[in-house]
PyMOL Python script that loads the backbone (N, CA, C, O; Angstrom):
from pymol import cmd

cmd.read_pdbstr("""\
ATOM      1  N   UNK A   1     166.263  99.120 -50.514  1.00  0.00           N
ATOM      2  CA  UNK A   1     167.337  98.702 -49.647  1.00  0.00           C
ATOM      3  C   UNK A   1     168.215  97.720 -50.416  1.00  0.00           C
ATOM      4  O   UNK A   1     167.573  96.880 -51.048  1.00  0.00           O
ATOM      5  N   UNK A   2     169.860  97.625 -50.521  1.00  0.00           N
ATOM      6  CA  UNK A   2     169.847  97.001 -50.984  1.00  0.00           C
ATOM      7  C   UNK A   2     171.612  96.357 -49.860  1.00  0.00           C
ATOM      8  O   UNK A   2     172.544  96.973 -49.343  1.00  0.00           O
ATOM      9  N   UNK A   3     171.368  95.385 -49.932  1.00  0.00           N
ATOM     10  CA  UNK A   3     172.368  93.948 -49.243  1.00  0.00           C
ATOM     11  C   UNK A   3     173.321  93.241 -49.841  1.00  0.00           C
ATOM     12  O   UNK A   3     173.075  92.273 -50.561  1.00  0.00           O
ATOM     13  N   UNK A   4     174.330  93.617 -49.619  1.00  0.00           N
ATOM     14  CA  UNK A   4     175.466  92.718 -50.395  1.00  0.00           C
ATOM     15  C   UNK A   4     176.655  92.236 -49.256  1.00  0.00           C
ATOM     16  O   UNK A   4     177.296  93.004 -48.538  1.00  0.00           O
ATOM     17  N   UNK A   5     176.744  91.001 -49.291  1.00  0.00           N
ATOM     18  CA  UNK A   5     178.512  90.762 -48.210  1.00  0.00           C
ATOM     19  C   UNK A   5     179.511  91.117 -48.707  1.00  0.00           C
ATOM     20  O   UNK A   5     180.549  90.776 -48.139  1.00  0.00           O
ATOM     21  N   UNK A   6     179.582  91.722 -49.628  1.00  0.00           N
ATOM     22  CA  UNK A   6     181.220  92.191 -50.154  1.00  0.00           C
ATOM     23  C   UNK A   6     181.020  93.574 -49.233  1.00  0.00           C
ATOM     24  O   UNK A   6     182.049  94.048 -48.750  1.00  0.00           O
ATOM     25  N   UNK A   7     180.001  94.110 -49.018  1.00  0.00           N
ATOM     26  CA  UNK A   7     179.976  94.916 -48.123  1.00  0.00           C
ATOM     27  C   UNK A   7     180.436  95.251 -46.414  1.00  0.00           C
ATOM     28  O   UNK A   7     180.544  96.218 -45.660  1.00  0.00           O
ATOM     29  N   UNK A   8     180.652  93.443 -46.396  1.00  0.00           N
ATOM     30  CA  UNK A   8     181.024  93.055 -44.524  1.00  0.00           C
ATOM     31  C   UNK A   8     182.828  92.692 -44.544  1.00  0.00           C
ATOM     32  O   UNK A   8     183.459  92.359 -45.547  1.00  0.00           O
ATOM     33  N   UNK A   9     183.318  92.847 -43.321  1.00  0.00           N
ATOM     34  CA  UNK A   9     184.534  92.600 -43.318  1.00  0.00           C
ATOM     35  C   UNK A   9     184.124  90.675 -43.555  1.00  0.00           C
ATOM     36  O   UNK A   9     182.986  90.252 -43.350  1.00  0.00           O
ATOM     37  N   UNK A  10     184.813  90.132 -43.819  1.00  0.00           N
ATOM     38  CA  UNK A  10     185.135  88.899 -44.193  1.00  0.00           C
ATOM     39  C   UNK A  10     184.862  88.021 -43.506  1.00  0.00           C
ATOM     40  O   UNK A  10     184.237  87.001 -43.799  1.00  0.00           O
ATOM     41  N   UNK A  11     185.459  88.440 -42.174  1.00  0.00           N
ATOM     42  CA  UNK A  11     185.460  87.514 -41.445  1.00  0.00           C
ATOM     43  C   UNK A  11     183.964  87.531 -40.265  1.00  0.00           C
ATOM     44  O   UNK A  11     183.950  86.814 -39.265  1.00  0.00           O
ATOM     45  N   UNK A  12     182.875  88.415 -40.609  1.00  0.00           N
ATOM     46  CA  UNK A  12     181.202  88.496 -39.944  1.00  0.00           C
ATOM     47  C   UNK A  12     180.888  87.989 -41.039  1.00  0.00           C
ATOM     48  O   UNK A  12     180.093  87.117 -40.688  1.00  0.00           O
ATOM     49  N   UNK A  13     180.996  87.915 -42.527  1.00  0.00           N
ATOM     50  CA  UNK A  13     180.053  87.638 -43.481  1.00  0.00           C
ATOM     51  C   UNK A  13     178.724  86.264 -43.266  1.00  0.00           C
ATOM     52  O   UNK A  13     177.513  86.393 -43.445  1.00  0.00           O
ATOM     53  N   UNK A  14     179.218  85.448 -42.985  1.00  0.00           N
ATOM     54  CA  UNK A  14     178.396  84.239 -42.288  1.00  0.00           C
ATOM     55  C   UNK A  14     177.578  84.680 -41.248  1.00  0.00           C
ATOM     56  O   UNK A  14     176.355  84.547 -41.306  1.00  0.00           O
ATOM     57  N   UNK A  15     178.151  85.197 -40.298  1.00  0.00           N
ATOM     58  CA  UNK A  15     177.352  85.211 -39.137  1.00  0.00           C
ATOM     59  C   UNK A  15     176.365  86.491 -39.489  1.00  0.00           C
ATOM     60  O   UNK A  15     175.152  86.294 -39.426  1.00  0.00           O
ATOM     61  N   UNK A  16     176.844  87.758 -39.847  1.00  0.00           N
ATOM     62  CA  UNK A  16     175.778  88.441 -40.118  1.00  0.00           C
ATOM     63  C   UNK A  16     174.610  88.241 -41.655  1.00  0.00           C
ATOM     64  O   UNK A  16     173.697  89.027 -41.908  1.00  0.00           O
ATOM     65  N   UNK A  17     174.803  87.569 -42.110  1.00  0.00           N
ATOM     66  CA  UNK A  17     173.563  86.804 -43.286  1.00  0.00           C
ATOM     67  C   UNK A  17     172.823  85.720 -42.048  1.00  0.00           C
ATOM     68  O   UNK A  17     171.701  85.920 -41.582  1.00  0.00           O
ATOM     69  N   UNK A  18     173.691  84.606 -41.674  1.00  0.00           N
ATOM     70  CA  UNK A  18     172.733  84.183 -40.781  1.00  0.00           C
ATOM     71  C   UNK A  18     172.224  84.795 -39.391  1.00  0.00           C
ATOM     72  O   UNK A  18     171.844  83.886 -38.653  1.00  0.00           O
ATOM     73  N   UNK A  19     172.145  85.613 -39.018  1.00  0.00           N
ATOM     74  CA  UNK A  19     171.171  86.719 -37.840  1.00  0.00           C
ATOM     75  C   UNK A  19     170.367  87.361 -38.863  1.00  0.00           C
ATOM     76  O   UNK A  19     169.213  86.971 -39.038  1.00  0.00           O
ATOM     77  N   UNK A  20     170.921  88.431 -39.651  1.00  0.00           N
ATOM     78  CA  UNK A  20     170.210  89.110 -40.530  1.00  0.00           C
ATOM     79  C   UNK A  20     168.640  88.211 -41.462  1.00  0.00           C
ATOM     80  O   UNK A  20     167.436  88.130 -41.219  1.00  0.00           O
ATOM     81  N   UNK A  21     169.505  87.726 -42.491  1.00  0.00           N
ATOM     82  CA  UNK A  21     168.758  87.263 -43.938  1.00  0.00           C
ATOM     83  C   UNK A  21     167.895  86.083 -42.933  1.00  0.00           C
ATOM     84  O   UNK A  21     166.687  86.026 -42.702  1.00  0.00           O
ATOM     85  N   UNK A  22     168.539  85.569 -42.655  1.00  0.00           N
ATOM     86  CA  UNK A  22     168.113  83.824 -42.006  1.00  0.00           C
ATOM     87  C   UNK A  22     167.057  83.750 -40.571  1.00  0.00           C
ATOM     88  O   UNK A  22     166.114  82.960 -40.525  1.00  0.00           O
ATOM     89  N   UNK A  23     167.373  84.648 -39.503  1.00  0.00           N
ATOM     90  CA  UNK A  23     166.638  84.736 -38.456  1.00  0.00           C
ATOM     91  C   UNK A  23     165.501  85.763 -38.394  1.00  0.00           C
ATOM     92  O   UNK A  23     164.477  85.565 -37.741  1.00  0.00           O
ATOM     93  N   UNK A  24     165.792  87.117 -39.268  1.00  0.00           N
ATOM     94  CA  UNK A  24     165.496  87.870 -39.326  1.00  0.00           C
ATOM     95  C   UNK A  24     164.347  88.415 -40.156  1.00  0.00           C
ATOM     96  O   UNK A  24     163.190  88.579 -39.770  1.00  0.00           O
ATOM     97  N   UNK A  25     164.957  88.725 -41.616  1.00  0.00           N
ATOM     98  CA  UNK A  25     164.005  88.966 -42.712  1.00  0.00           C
ATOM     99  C   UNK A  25     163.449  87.990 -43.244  1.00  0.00           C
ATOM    100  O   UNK A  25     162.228  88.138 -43.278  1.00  0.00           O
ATOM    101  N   UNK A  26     163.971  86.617 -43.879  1.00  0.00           N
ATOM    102  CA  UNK A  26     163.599  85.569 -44.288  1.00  0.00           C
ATOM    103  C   UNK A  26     162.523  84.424 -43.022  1.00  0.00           C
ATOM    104  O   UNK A  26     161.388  83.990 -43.217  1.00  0.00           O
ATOM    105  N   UNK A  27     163.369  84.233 -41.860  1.00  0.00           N
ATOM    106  CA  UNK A  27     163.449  83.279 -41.195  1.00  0.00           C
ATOM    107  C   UNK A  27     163.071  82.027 -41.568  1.00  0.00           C
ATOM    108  O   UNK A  27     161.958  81.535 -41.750  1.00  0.00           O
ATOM    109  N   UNK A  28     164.834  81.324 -41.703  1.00  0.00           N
ATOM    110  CA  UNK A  28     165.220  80.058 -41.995  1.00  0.00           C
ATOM    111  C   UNK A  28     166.866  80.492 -41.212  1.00  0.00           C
ATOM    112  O   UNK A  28     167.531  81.398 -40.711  1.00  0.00           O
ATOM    113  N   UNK A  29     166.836  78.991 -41.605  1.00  0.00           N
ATOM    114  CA  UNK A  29     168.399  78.767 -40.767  1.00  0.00           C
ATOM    115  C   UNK A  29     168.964  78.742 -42.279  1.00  0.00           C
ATOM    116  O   UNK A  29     168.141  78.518 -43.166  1.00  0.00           O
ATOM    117  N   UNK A  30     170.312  78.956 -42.631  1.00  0.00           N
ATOM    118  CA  UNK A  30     170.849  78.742 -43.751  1.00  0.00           C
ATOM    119  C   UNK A  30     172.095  78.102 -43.346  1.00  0.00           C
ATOM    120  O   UNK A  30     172.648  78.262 -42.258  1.00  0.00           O
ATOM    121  N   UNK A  31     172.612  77.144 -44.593  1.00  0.00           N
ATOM    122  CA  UNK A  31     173.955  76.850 -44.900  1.00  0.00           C
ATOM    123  C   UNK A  31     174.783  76.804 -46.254  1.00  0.00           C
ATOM    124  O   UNK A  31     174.615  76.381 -47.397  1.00  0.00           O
ATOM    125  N   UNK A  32     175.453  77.252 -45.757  1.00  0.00           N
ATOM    126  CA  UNK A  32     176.632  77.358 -47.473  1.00  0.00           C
ATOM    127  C   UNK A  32     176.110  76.016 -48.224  1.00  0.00           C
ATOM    128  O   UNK A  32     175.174  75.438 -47.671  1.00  0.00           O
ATOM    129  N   UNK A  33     176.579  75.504 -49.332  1.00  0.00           N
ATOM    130  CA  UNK A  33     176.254  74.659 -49.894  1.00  0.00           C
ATOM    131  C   UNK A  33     177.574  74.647 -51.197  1.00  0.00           C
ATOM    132  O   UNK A  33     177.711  75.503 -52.071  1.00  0.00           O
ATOM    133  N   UNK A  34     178.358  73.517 -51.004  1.00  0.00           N
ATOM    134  CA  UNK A  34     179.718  73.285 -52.033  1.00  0.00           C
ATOM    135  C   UNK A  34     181.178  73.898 -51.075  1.00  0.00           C
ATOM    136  O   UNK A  34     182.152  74.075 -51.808  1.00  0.00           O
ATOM    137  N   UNK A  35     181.361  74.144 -49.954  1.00  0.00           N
ATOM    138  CA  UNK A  35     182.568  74.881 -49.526  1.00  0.00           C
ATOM    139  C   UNK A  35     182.486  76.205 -49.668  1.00  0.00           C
ATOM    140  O   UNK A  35     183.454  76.900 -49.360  1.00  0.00           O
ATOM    141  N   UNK A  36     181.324  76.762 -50.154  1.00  0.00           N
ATOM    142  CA  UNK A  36     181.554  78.375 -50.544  1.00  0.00           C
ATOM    143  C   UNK A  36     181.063  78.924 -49.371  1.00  0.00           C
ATOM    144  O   UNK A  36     180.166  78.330 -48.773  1.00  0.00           O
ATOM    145  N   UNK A  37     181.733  80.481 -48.741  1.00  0.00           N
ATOM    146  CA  UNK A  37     181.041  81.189 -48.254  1.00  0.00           C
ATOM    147  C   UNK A  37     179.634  81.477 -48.476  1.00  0.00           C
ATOM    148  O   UNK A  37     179.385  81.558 -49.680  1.00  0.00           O
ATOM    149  N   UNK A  38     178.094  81.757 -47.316  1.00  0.00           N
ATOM    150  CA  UNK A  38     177.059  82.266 -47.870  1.00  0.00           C
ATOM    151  C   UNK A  38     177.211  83.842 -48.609  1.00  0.00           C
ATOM    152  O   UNK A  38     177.887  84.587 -47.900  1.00  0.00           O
ATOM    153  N   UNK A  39     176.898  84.249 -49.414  1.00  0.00           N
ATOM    154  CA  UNK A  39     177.229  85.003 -50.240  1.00  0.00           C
ATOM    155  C   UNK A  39     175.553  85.772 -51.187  1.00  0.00           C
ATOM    156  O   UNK A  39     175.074  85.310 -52.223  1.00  0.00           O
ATOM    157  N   UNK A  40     175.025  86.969 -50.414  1.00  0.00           N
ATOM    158  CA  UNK A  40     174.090  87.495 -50.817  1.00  0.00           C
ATOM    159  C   UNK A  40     174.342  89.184 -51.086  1.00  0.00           C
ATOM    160  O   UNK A  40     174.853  90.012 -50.333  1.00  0.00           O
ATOM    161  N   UNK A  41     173.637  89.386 -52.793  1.00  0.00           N
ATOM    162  CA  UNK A  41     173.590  90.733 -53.202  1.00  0.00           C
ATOM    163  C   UNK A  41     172.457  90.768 -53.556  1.00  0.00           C
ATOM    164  O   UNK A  41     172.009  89.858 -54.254  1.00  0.00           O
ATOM    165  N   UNK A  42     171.642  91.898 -53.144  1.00  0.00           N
ATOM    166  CA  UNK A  42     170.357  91.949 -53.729  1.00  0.00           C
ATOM    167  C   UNK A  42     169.501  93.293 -53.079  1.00  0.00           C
ATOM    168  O   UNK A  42     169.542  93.733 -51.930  1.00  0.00           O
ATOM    169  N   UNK A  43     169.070  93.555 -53.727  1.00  0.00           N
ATOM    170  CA  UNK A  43     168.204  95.080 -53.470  1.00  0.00           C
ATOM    171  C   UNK A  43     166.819  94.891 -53.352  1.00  0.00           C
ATOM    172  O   UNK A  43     166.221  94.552 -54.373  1.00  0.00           O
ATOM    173  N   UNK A  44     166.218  95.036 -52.358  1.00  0.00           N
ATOM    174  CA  UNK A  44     164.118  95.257 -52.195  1.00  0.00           C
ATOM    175  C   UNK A  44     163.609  96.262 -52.393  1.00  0.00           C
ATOM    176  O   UNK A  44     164.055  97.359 -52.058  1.00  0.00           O
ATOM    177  N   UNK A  45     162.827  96.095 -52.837  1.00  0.00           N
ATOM    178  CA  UNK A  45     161.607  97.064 -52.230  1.00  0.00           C
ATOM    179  C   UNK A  45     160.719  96.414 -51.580  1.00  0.00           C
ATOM    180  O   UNK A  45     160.252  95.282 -51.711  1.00  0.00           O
ATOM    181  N   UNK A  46     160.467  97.570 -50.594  1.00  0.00           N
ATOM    182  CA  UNK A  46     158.884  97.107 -49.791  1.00  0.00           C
ATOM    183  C   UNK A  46     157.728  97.790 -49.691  1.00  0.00           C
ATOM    184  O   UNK A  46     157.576  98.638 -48.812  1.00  0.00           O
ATOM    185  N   UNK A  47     156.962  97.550 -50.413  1.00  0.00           N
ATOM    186  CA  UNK A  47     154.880  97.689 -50.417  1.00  0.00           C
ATOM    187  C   UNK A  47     154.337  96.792 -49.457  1.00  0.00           C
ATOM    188  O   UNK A  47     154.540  95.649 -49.049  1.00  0.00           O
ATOM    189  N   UNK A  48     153.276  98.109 -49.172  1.00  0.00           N
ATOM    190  CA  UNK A  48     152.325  96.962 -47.964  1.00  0.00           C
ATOM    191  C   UNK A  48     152.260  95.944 -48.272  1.00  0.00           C
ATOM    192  O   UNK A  48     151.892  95.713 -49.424  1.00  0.00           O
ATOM    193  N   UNK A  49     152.511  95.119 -47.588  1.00  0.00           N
ATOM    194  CA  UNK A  49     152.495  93.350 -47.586  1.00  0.00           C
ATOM    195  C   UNK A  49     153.001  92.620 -48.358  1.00  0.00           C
ATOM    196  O   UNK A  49     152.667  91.435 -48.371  1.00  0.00           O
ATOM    197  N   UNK A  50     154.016  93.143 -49.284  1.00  0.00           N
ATOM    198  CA  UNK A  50     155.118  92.774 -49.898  1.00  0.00           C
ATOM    199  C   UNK A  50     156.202  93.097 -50.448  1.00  0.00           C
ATOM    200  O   UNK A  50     156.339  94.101 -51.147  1.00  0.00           O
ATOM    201  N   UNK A  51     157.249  92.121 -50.137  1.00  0.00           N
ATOM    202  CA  UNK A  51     158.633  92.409 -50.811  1.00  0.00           C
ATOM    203  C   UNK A  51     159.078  91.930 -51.773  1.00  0.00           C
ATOM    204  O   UNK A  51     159.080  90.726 -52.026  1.00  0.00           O
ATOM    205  N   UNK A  52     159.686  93.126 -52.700  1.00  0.00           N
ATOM    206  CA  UNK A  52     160.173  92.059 -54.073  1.00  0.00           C
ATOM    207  C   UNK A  52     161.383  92.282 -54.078  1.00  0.00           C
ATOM    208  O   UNK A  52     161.721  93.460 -54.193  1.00  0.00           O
ATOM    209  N   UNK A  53     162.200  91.468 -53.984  1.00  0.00           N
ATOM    210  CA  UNK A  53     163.744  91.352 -53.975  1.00  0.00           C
ATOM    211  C   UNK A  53     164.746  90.416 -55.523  1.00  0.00           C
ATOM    212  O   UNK A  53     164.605  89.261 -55.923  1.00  0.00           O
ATOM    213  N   UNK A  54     165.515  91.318 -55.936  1.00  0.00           N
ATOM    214  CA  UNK A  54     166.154  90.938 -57.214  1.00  0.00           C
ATOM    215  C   UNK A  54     167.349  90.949 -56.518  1.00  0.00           C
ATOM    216  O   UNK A  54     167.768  91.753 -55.686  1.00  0.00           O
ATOM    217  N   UNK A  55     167.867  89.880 -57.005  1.00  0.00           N
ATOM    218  CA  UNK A  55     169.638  89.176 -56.538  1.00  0.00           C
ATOM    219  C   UNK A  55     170.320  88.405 -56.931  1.00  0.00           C
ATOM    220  O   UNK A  55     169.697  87.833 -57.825  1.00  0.00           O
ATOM    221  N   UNK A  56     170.987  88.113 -56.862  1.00  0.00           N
ATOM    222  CA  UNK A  56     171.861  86.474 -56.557  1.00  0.00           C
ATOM    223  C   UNK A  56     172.586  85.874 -55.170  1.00  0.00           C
ATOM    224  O   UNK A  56     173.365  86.590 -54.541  1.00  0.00           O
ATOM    225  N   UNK A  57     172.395  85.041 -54.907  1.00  0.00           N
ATOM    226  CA  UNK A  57     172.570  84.077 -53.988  1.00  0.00           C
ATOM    227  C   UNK A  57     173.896  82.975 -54.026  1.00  0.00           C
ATOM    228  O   UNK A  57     174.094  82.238 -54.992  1.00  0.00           O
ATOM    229  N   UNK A  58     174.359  82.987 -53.371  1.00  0.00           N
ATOM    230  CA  UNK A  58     175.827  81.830 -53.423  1.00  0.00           C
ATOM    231  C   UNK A  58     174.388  80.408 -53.219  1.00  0.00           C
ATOM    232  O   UNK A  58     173.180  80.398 -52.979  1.00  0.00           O
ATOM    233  N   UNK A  59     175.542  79.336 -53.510  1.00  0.00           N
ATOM    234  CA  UNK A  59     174.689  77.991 -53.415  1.00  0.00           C
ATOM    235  C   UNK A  59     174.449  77.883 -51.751  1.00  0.00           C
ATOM    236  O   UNK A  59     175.389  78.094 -50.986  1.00  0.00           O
ATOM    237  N   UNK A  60     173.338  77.595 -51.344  1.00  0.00           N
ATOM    238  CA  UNK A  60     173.211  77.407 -49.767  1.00  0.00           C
ATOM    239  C   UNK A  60     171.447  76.296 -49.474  1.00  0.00           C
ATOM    240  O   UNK A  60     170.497  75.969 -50.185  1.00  0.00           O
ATOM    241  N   UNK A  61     171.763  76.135 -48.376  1.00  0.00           N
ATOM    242  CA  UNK A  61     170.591  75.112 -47.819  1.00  0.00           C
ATOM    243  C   UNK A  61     169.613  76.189 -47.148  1.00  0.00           C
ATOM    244  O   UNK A  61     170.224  77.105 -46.597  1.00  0.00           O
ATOM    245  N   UNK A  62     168.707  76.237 -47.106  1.00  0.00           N
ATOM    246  CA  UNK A  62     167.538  76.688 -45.801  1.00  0.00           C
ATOM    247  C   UNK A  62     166.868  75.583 -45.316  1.00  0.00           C
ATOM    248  O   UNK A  62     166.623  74.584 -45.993  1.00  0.00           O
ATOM    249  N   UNK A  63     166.463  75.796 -43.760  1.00  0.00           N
ATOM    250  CA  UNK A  63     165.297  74.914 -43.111  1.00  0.00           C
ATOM    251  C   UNK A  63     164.859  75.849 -42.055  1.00  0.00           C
ATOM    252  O   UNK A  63     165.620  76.540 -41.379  1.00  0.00           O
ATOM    253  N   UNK A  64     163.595  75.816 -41.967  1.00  0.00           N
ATOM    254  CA  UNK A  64     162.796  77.134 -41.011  1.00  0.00           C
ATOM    255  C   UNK A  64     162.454  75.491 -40.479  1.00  0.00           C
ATOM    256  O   UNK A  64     161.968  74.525 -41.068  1.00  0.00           O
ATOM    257  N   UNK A  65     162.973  75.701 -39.040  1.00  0.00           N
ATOM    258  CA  UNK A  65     162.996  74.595 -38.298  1.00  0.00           C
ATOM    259  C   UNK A  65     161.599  75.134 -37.059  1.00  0.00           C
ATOM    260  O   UNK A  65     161.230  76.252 -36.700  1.00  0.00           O
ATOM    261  N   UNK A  66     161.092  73.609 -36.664  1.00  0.00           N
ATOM    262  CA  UNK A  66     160.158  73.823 -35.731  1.00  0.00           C
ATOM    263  C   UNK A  66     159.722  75.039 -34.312  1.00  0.00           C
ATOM    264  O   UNK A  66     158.769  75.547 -33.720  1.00  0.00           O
ATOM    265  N   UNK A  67     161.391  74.986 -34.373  1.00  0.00           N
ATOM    266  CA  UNK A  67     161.068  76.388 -33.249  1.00  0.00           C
ATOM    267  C   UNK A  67     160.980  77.890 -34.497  1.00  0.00           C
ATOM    268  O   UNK A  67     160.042  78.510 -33.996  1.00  0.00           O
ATOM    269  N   UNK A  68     161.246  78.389 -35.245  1.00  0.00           N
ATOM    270  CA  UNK A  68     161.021  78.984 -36.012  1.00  0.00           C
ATOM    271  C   UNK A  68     159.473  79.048 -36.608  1.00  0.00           C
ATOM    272  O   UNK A  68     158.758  80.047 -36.535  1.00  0.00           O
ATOM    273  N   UNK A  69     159.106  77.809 -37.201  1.00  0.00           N
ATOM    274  CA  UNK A  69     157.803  77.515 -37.736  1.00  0.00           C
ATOM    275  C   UNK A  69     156.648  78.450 -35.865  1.00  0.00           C
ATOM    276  O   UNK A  69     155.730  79.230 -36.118  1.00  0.00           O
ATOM    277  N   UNK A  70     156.867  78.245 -34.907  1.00  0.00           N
ATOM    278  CA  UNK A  70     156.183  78.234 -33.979  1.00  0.00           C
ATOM    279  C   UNK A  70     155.736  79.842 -33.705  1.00  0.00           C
ATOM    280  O   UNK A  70     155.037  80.285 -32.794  1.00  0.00           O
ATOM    281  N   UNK A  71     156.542  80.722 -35.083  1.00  0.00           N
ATOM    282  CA  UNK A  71     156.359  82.251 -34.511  1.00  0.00           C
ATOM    283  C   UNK A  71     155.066  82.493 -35.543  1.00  0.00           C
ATOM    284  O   UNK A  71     154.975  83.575 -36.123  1.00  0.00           O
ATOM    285  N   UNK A  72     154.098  81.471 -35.743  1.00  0.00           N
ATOM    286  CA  UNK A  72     152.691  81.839 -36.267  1.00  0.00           C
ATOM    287  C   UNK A  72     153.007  82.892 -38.008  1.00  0.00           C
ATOM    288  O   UNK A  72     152.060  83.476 -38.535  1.00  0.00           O
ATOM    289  N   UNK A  73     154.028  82.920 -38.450  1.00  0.00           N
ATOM    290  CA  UNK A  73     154.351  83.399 -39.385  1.00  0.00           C
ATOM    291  C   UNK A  73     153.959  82.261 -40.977  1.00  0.00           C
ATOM    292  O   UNK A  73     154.538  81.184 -41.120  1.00  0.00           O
ATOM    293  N   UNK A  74     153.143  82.673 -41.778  1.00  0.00           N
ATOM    294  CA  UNK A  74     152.682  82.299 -43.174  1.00  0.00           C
ATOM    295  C   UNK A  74     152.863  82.554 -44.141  1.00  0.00           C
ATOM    296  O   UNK A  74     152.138  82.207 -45.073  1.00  0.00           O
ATOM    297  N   UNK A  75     154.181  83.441 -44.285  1.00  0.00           N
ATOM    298  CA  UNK A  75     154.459  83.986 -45.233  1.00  0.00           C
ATOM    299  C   UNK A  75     154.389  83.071 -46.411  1.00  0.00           C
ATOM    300  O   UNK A  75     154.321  81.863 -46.183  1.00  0.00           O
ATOM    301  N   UNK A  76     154.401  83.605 -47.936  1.00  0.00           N
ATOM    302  CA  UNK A  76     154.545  82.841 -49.144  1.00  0.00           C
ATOM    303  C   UNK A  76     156.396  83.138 -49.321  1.00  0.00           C
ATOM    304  O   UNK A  76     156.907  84.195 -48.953  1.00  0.00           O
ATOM    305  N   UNK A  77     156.965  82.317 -49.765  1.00  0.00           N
ATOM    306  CA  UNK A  77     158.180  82.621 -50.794  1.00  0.00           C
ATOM    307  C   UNK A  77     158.297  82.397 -52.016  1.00  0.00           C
ATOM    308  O   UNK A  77     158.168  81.190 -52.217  1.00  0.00           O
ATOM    309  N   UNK A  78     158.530  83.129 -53.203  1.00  0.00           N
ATOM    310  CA  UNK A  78     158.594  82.468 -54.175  1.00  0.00           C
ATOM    311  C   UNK A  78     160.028  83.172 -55.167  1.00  0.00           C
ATOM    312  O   UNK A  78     160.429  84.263 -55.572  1.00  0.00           O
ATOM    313  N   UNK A  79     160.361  81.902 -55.193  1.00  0.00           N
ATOM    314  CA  UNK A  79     161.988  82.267 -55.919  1.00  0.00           C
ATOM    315  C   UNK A  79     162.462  81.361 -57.052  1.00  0.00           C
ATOM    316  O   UNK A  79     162.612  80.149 -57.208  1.00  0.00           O
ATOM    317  N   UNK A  80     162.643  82.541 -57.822  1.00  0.00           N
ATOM    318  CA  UNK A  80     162.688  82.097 -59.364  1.00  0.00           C
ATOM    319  C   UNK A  80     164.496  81.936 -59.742  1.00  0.00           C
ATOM    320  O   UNK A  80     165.203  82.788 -59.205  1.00  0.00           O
ATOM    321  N   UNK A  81     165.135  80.987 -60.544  1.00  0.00           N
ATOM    322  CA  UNK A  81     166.234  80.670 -60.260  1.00  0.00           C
ATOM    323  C   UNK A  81     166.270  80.657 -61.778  1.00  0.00           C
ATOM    324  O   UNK A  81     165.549  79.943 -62.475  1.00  0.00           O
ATOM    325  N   UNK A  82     167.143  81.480 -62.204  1.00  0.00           N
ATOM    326  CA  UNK A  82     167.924  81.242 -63.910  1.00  0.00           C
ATOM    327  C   UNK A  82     169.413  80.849 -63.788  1.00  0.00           C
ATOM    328  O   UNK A  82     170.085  80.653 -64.802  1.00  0.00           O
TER     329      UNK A  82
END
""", "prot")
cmd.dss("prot")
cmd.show_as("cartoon", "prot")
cmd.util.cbc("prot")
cmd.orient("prot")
């Protein structure tokens, strides 16, 4: 599968990364970070019980906030940054 916002009209790009990437697949809340639009390209694959996803990312914040934390979810993340 693969996810890019140059793919969205312009003006959903925010809102659909945060429902999608942020509530959804990831779950975290996100925010831009420097004035930039959030801004994600990146392609997965998925194997039982894991996803490996290659991308790049615009600069942005996450916080999987307490009501989030409460959906019993443990996932690991691990993200490597060059």
């Amino acid at each position: 599968m693969t996810v890019s916002t140059d793919d969205l009209p312009a003006q959903d790009r925010d809102a659909a990364i945060r429902d999608y990437y942020g509530k959804i697949a990831m779950r975290f809340e996100l925010e831009p970070v420097g004035g930039d639009p959030l801004a994600i390209h990146g392609s997965t694959i998925f194997l039982p019980d894991i996803r490996i996803t290659k991308g790049r990312v615009g600069a942005m914040a996450s916080d999987r906030s307490s009501r989030m934390r409460g959906d019993g979810n443990s996932d690991i993340l691990l993200s490597v940054c060059k």
